[in-house]
N, C-alpha and C positions, 0 to 999 in steps of 0.2 A: 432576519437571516437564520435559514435552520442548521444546525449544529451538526454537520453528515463527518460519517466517518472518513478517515486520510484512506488511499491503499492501502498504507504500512497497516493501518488498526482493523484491516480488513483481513488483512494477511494474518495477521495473532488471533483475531477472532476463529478463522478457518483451519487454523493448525491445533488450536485447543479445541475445537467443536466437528465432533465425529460425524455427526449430523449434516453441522455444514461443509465437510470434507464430501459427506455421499451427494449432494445435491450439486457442486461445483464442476463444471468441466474442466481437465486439465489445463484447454486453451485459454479460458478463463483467468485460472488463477496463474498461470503464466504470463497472461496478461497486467492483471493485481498487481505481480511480483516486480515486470519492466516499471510499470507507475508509480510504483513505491520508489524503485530504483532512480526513475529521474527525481522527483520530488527533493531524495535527499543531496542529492547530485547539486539540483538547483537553488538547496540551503547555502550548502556550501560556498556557492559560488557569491551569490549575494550577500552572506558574510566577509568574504574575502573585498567584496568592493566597494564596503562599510570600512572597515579596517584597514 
């Protein structure tokens, strides 16, 4: 299994790197940003039905 980045680490990489800030589309990393957003969304949620 290869070890790929989450969103979220996609999203830090892009916001620290000017480079990959010029290369990215808006809609893109708007995109990034909703997928991060479920991902922790759906932590949450499966800790709660753990607990």
């Amino acid at each position: 299994m290869e070890n790929l980045a989450t969103p979220a680490e996609m999203v830090m990489d892009i916001m620290i790197n000017p480079e990959l800030q010029n290369r990215i589309s808006a809609d893109a990393f708007a995109g990034l940003l909703i997928m991060a957003d479920m991902q922790e969304t759906e932590k949450t949620t499966c800790c709660e039905q753990v607990g």
